[in-house]
Phi, psi and omega in degrees: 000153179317130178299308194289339159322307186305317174303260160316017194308294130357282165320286163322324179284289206288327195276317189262356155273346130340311194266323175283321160323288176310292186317316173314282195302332162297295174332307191294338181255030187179045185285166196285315185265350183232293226284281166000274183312312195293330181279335188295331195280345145000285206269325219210157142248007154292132172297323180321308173278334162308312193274350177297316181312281176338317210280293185300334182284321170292355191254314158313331179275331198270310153341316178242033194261303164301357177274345189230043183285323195320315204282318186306319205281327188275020197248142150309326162215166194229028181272327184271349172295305181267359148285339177259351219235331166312340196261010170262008172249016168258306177311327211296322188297338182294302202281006150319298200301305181324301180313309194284309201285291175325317187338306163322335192258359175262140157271189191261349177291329188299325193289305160287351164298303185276328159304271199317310173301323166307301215250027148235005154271322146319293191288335169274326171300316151330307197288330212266316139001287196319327195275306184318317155326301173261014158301301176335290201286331181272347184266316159272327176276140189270151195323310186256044123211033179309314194292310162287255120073274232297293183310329184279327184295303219281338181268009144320287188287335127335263182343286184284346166291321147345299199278310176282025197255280134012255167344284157316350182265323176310301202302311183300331209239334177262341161258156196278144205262138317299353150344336177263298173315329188266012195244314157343290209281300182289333193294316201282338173287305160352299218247317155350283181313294208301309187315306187281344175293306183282353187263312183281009164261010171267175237243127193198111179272167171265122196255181150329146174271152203276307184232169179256134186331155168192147161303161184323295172305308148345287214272338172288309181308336191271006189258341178265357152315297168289353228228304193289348220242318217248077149316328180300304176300309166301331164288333188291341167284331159277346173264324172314315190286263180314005175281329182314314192283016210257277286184004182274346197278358187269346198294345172237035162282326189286303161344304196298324205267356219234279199259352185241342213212004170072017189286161172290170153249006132307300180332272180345293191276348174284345159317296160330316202275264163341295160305256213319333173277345200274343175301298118032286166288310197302276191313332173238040197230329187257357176294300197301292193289340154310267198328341169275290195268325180131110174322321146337294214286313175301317204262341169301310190287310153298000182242276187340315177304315185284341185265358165266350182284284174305339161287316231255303172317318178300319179264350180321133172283326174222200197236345156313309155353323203265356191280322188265351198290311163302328184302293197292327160318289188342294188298343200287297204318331179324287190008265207279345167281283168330281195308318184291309200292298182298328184279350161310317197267004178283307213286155159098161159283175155328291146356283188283347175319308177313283175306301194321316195277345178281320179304315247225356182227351209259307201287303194279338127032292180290307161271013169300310174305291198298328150357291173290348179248021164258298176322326165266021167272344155306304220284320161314312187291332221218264209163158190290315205285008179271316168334292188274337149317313218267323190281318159324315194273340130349280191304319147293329160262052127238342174310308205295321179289313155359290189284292174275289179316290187261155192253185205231089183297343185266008168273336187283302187315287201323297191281027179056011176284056187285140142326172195244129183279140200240325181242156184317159161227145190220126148302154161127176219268192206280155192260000000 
């Protein structure tokens, strides 16, 4: 390792789990699944546009991460990328509030016009970010402790998202509409800045550049190289892709637990509750234990979990049943997100990160949207417990492909089996 990397080592870990924490503690007042959706409905009653929200956010963070690997692999150092470019999935929320405080004085198409654009500048803005970010996070954290790294974030941000979660529901309920949604909307631009203030302190030495500049066509043909070349990887993109369908039956347990099984909306939110602690625990405890035994052997475990999480809905008897069904989602969600993310930054050289990681996040995309409008046309067509049968059966052919099909690229680092460096590399300084 880098000395100095090693050497900032410390630092680096508190300033950017920081950082993920406040970024955590912003969500809670402006979250993707309640806080959002609860102001559009405000304005609009298509469900359509209600449920657009999660979906723009998540396709956004995912989508434009290969356009912008060619430029990330040429950077030298990848901290000044993601410090200006981090401040276009932050600003959108100052213009919620802007948005929230006016509102009376709007109509409502104008009002959704300019919400959908905020949070498709948001969500692109993430996207545009991501890769760099985590070249970044693969470049100061060393391989066996990405996974703990990865997990200590993630239940940071889980934890204080809980706690303003709270806040926002107090807020929502002793202030006058809209006035609560634009006090929200500030607070999470508020605690955004704190994120990015602890985020522009890390520490990042500067290397070589890594790859030689190549035109558009260049860097696709070399992406279609790598497709060709990394078999390993390509199944691992197959398992990213049907984990989406692993996992599409949990966005309709509470609905379910709700209109199918009598539960309360106390019942609900002590669910929540639940899934959200169990995430908490989960994320640096299956982070720690990937880095030691091999993220594979964790994300197998955790895709067990989602299909035992959808067999238990089916079959639940009552609606006490949903306590564990949520329990067992939580870890499922570690998986395929956390876990995934870290086992990602395994494949490939140094070099090779950049693509890997837009390959590995851009490429899956398509079904994160589509995953959920296939479930609910089950769900339409057919019943909630088909819905949830259909995702079990995901969740086993990703157990399987797993399993059989792909190797554990960070036991192949260890025992020195690296990968083949696949793109050119030129010393010399960032362009």
């Amino acid at each position: 390792m880098n000395p100095e990397i090693q050497k900032n080592l410390p630092f680096n870990l508190t300033v950017n789990l920081l950082d993920g924490a406040f970024f955590g503690f912003a969500l809670g007042f402006a979250s993707f699944v309640t806080i959002i959706p609860l102001f559009v409905s405000k304005m609009t009653d298509s469900a359509i546009l209600i449920g657009l929200v999660p979906a723009i956010h998540a396709v956004g963070w995912q989508l434009p991460q290969v356009l912008m690997a060619n430029r990330v692999s040429r950077q030298a150092r990848f901290k000044p990328m993601v410090v200006s470019m981090t401040i276009q999935e932050r600003l959108p929320f100052l213009g919620l509030a802007i948005v929230a405080w006016f509102l009376p004085q709007m109509s409502n198409q104008t009002a959704l016009i300019l919400t959908f654009s905020l949070l498709i500048w948001q969500g692109l803005g993430g996207g545009f970010t991501a890769a760099a970010w985590q070249s970044m996070i693969g470049k100061i954290i060393p391989g066996d402790r990405r996974g703990t790294f990865y997990g200590a974030q993630s239940a940071a941000a889980n934890l204080l998202a809980s706690l303003s979660a709270i806040l926002a529901g107090i807020i929502l309920a002793r202030i006058i509409d809209p006035n609560d949604f634009a006090l929200c909307f500030f607070l999470a631009f508020l605690c955004m800045g704190i994120s990015w203030v602890f985020l522009a302190q890390t520490r990042e030495p500067a290397t070589p550049q890594l790859a030689q500049e190549r035109d558009r066509s260049e860097f696709w043909g070399r992406i279609r190289e790598l497709l060709h070349q990394d078999h390993n990887f390509r199944w691992f993109l197959v398992v990213r892709i049907i984990s989406q369908l692993a996992v599409m039956g949990f966005a309709f347990y509470a609905v379910y637990v709700v209109n199918e099984k009598g539960a309360t909306e106390i019942d609900v939110g002590l669910m929540t509750g639940v899934f959200l602690a169990t995430q908490i625990i989960a994320n640096p405890l299956m982070g720690w234990l990937g880095d030691r035994f091999g993220h594979r052997l964790l994300m197998e475990l955790g895709c067990v979990a989602a299909v035992l999480s959808s067999v238990t809905a089916v079959f639940a008897p009552s609606a006490a049943w949903f306590y564990l069904v949520f329990i067992l989602a939580g870890i499922a969600n570690v998986a395929v997100w956390t876990l995934a993310l870290a086992m990602i930054l395994e494949f490939g050289s140094e070099a090779d990160r950049p693509a890997y990681i837009g390959m590995g996040n851009s490429f899956v995309a398509p079904m994160t949207i589509l995953a959920p409008i296939f479930a609910g046309w089950v769900v339409d067509t057919f019943s909630y417990q088909a819905s949830f049968f259909a995702a079990a059966i995901a969740g086993v052919a990703t157990i399987s492909v797993l399993h059989w099909l792909v190797n554990d690229p960070g036991k192949h680092r260890t025992s020195g089996k690296e990968t083949p460096v696949l793109l050119d590399t030129q010393s010399g300084d960032n362009p």
